[in-house]
C-alpha positions as CSV (number, residue, x, y, z in Angstrom):
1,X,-40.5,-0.9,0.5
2,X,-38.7,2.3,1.6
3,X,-35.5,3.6,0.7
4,X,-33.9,2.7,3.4
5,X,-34.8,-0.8,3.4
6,X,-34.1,-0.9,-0.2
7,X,-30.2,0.9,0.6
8,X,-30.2,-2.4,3.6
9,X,-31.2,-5.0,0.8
10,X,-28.7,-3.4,-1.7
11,X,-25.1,-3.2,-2.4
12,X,-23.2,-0.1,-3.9
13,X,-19.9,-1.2,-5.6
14,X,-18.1,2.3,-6.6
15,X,-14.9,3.4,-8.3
16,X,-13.6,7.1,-8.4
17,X,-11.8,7.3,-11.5
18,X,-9.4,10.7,-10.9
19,X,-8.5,12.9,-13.8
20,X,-5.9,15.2,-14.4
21,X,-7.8,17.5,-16.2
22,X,-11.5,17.5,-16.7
23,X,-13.7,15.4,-18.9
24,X,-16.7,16.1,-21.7
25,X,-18.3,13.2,-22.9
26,X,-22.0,11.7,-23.8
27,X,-23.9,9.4,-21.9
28,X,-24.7,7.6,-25.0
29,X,-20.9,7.1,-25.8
30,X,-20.1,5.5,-22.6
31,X,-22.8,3.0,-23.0
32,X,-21.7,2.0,-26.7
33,X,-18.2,1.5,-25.4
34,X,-19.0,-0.5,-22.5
35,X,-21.0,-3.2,-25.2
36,X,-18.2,-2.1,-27.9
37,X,-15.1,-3.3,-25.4
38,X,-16.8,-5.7,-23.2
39,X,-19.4,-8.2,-25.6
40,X,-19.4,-10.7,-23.1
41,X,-21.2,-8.9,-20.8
42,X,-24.7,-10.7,-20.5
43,X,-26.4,-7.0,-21.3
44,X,-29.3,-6.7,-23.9
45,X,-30.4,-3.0,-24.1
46,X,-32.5,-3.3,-27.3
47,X,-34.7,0.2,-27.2
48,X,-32.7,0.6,-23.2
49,X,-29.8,3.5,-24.3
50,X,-30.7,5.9,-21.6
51,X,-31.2,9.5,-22.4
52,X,-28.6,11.0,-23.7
53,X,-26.9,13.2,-21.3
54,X,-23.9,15.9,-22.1
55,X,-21.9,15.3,-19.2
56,X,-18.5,17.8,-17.8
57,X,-16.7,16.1,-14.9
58,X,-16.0,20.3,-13.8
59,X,-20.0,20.3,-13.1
60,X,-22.6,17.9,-10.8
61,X,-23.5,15.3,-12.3
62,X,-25.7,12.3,-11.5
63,X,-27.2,10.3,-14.5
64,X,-28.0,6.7,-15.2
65,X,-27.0,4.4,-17.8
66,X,-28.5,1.7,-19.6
67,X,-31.7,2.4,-17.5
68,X,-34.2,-0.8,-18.4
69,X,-31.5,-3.0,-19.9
70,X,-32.2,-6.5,-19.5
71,X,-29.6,-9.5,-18.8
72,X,-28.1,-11.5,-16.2
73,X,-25.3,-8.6,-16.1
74,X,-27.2,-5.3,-16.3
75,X,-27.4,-3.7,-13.3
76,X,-28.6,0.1,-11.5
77,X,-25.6,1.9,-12.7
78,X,-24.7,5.8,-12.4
79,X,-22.3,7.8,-12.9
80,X,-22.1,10.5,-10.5
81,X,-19.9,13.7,-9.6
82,X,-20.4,15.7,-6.4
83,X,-19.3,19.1,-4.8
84,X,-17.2,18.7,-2.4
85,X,-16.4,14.8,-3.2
86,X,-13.2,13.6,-4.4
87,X,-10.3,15.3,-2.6
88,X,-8.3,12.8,-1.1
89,X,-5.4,13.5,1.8
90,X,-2.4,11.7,0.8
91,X,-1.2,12.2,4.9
92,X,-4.4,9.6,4.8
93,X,-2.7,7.0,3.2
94,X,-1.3,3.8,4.8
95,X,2.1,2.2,4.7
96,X,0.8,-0.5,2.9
97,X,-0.9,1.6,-0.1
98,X,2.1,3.4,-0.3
99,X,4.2,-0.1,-0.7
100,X,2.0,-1.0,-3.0
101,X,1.3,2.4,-5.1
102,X,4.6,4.4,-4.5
103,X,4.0,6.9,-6.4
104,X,0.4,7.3,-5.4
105,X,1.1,10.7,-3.3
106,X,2.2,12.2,-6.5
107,X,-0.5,11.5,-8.9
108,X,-2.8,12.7,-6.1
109,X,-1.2,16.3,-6.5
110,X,-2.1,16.3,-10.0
111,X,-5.6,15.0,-9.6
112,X,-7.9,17.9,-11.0
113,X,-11.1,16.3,-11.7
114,X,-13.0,13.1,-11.1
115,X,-16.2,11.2,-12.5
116,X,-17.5,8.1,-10.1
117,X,-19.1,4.8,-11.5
118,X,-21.3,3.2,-8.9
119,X,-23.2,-0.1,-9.5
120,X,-25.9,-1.7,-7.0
121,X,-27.0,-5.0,-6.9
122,X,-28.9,-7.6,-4.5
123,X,-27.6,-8.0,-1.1
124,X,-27.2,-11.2,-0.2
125,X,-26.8,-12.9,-3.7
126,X,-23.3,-14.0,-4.2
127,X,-23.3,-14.2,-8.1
128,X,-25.3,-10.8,-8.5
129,X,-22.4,-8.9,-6.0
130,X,-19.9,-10.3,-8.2
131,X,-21.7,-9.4,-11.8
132,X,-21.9,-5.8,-10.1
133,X,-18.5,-5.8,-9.2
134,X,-17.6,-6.6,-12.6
135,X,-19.8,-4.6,-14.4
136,X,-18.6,-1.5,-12.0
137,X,-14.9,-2.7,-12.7
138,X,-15.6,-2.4,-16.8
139,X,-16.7,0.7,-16.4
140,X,-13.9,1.8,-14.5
141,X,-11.6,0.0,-17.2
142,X,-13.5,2.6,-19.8
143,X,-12.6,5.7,-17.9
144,X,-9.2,4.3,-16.9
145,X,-7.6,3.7,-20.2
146,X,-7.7,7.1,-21.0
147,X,-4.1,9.2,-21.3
148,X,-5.8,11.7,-18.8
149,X,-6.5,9.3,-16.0
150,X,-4.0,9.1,-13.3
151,X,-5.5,6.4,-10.7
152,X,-8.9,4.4,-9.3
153,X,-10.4,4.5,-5.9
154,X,-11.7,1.6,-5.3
155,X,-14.2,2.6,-2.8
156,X,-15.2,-0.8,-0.8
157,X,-11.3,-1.9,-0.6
158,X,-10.6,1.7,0.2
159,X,-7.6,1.7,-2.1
160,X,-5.7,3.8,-5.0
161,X,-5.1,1.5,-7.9
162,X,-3.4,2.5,-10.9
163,X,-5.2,2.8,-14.1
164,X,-3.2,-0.2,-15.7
165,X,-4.8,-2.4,-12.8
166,X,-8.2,-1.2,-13.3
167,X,-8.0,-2.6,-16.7
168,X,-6.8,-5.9,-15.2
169,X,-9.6,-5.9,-13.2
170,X,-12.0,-5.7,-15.3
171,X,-10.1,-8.5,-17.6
172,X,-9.9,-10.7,-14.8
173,X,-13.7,-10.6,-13.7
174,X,-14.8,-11.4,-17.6
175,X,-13.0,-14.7,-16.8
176,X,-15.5,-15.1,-13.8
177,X,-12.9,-15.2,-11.6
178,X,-11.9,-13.0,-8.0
179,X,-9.5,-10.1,-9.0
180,X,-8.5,-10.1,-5.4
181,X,-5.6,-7.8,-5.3
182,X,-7.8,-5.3,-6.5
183,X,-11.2,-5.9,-4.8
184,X,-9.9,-6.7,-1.4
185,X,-7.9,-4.2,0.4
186,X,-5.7,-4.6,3.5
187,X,-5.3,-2.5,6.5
188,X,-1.8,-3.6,8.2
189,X,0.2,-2.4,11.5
190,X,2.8,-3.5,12.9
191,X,3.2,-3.8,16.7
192,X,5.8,-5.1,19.5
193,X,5.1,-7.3,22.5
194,X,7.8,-8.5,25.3
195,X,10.3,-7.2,22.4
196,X,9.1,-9.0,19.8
197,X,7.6,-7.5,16.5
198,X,4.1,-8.3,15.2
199,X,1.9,-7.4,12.8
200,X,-1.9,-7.8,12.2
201,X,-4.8,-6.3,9.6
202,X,-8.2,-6.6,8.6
203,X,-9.5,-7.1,4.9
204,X,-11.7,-4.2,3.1
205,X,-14.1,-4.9,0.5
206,X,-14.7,-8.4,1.9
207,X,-18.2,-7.4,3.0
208,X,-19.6,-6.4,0.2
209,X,-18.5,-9.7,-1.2
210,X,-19.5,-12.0,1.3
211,X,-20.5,-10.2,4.1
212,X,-17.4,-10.6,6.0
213,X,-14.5,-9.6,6.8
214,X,-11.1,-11.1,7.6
215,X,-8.7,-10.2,10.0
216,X,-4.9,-11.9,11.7
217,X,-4.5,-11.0,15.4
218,X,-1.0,-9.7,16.3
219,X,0.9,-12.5,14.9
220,X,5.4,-12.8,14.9
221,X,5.4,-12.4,11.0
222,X,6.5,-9.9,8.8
223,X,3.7,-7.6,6.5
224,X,4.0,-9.5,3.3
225,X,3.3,-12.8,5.3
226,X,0.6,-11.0,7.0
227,X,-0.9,-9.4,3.7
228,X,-0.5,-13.8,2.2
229,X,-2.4,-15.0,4.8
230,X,-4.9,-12.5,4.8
231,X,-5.5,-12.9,1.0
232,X,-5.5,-16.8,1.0
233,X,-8.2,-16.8,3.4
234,X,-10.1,-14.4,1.7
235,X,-9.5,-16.6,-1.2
236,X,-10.7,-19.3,-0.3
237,X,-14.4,-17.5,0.6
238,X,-14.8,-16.4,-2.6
239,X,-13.1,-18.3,-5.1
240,X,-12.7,-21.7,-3.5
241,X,-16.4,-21.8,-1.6
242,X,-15.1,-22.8,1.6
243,X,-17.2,-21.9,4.6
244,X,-15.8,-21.8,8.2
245,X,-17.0,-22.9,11.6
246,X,-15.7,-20.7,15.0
247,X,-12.4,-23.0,15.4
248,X,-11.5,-24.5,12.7
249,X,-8.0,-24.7,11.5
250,X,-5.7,-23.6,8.7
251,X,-2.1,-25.2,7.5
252,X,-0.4,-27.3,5.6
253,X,-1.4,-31.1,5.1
254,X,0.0,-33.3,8.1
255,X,0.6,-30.2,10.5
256,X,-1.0,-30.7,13.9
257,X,-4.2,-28.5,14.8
258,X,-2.1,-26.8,17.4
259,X,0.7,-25.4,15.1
260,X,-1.7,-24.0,12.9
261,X,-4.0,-20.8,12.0
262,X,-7.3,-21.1,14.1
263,X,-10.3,-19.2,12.8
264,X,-12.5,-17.7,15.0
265,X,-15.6,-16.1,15.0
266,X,-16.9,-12.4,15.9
267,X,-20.2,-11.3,15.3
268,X,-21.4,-8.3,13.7
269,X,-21.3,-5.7,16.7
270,X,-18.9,-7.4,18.9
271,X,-15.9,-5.3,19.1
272,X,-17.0,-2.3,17.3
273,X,-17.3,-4.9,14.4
274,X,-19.5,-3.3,11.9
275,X,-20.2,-6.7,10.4
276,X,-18.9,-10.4,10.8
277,X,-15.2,-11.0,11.0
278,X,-13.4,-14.4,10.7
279,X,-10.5,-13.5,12.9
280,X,-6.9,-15.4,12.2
281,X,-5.1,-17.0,15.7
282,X,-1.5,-17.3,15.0
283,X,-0.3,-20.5,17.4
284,X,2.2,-18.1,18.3
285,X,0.1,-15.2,18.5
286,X,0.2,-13.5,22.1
287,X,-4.0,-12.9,21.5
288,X,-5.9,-15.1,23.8
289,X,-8.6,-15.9,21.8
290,X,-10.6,-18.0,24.2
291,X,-10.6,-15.1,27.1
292,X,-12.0,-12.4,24.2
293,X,-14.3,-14.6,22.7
294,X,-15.2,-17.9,24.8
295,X,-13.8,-21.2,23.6
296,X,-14.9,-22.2,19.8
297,X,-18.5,-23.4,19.1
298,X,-17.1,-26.3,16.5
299,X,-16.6,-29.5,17.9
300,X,-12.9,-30.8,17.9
301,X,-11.2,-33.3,15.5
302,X,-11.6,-36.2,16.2
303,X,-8.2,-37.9,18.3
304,X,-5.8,-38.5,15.4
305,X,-7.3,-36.6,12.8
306,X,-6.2,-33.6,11.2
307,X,-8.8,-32.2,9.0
308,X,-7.7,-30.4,6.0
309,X,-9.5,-27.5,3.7
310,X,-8.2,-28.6,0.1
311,X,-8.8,-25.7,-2.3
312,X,-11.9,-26.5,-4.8
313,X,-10.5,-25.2,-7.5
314,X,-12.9,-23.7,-10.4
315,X,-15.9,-23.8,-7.9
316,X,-17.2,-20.2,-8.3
317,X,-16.3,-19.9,-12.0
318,X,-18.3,-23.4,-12.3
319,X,-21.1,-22.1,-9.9
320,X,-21.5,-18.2,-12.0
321,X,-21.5,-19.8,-15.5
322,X,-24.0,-22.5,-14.2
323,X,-26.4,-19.4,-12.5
324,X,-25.9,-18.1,-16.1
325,X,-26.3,-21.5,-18.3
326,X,-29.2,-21.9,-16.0
């Protein structure tokens, strides 16, 4: 196999953990802290310590850590700290990080150094994306909880996170559940047709999760109902195990097919998508679906029934601890 067919069959979960000043520590100690502060973490590194490194978050660095460990949790980690990486434009930032990070343009002008943890795992594999989204987040938490660090870049949700939610990240995914608020970014506008205001987004970090997006079409609700419906959905991908069909429905038990959210599909490469996208149809939404994407490819309900998806509560905390009772 190649590298590059190894970097298609493989995905990178990173976090850029920014400093206000920089940062001297050992290799060695970073690994006995992740063990130390994280036990249940399925990681046996028995004679698997990797070299120890002096590392300075002023220099380059590039260095793997518990290099040969075995478990259902170890994964290829490095840490890793380039020239010319981690300067971030706070004119870049979107009205939504800002809502939910207000200060976040400040601590940017007093970030002085950085270190990155990046974690690979399977492509493909649901349970191993999550375990490397996990382990990444603990190693984040490590970094995080110290007095010097000021906030996390979340790289696949493209996001700022305070240090504070980095450690509840990493709490959250021990209980083998979806810290969504932090793995899943949004990307919201806001928009006006015929006078009327609308708003619309896309998810970020989806895809390395489940190799898809989501995204609402111009839709006559405000950005926190946006942002719900966004997150629900995405919700019920990961931690519910639903899976969609191209026109299926979303709302509340009872409400007709017609006064609810229909999911549609786009295909990787359609619309610039860089992979798939289930794409949210407001009934009031001025989008016509069926012109920009042909009519749906699931069958209708049948007359008089209103099918409903009924959150399955538990169903990826019972499928990850059976992959690891297994």
């Amino acid at each position: 196999m190649t590298q590059s067919d190894a970097d298609q069959n493989s995905t990178n979960f990173s976090a850029y953990i920014l400093l206000s000043e920089p940062l001297h520590f050992n290799t060695t100690e970073i690994e006995q802290a992740l063990l130390q502060d994280y036990p249940t973490l399925d990681i046996q590194s028995e004679n698997a310590l990797s070299m120890p490194q002096s590392c300075d978050t002023d220099q380059f660095i590039t260095t793997p850590l518990l290099f040969g460990a075995r478990g259902a949790d170890a994964g290829i980690i490095s840490l890793i700290r380039l020239p010319g990486y981690g300067i971030w434009d706070p004119n870049q930032l979107t009205p939504w990080q800002r809502l939910r990070f207000p200060e976040v343009t400040e601590v940017l002008a007093h970030n002085a150094s950085y270190i990155c943890v990046s974690v690979g795992s399977q492509k493909g594999d649901e349970t191993a994306e999550f375990r490397a989204a996990r382990l990444c987040s603990c190693l984040t938490a490590l970094f995080a909880k110290l007095p010097i660090a000021l906030a996390v870049y979340w790289e696949p949700a493209d996001h700022f996170l305070r240090p504070s939610d980095a450690v509840a990240m990493a709490d959250k995914a021990l209980t083998d559940e979806f810290p969504m608020d932090q793995w899943v970014g949004l990307s919201l506008g806001r928009t006006q047709h015929n006078g009327v205001e609308l708003s619309s987004g896309i998810t970020r970090g989806m895809q390395h999760l489940k190799g898809v997006e989501v995204s609402l079409a111009a839709a006559p609700v405000d950005l926190e109902t946006a942002a719900t419906m966004l997150v629900t959905t995405s919700a019920m991908l990961t931690s519910y195990g639903h899976s969609f069909k191209d026109g299926d429905t979303l709302g509340h038990e009872g409400q007709a097919p017609d006064d609810s959210l229909r999911i549609r599909h786009i295909p990787q490469g359609t619309n610039d998508s860089v992979c798939d996208v289930w794409l949210l149809v407001h009934p009031q939404s001025p989008v016509d679906h069926n012109s920009l994407l042909g009519p749906p490819s699931a069958p209708p309900a049948p007359p008089g029934e209103t099918p409903q998806m009924r959150p399955q509560t538990g169903f990826f905390k019972r499928l990850i601890r059976g992959r690891r009772d297994a």
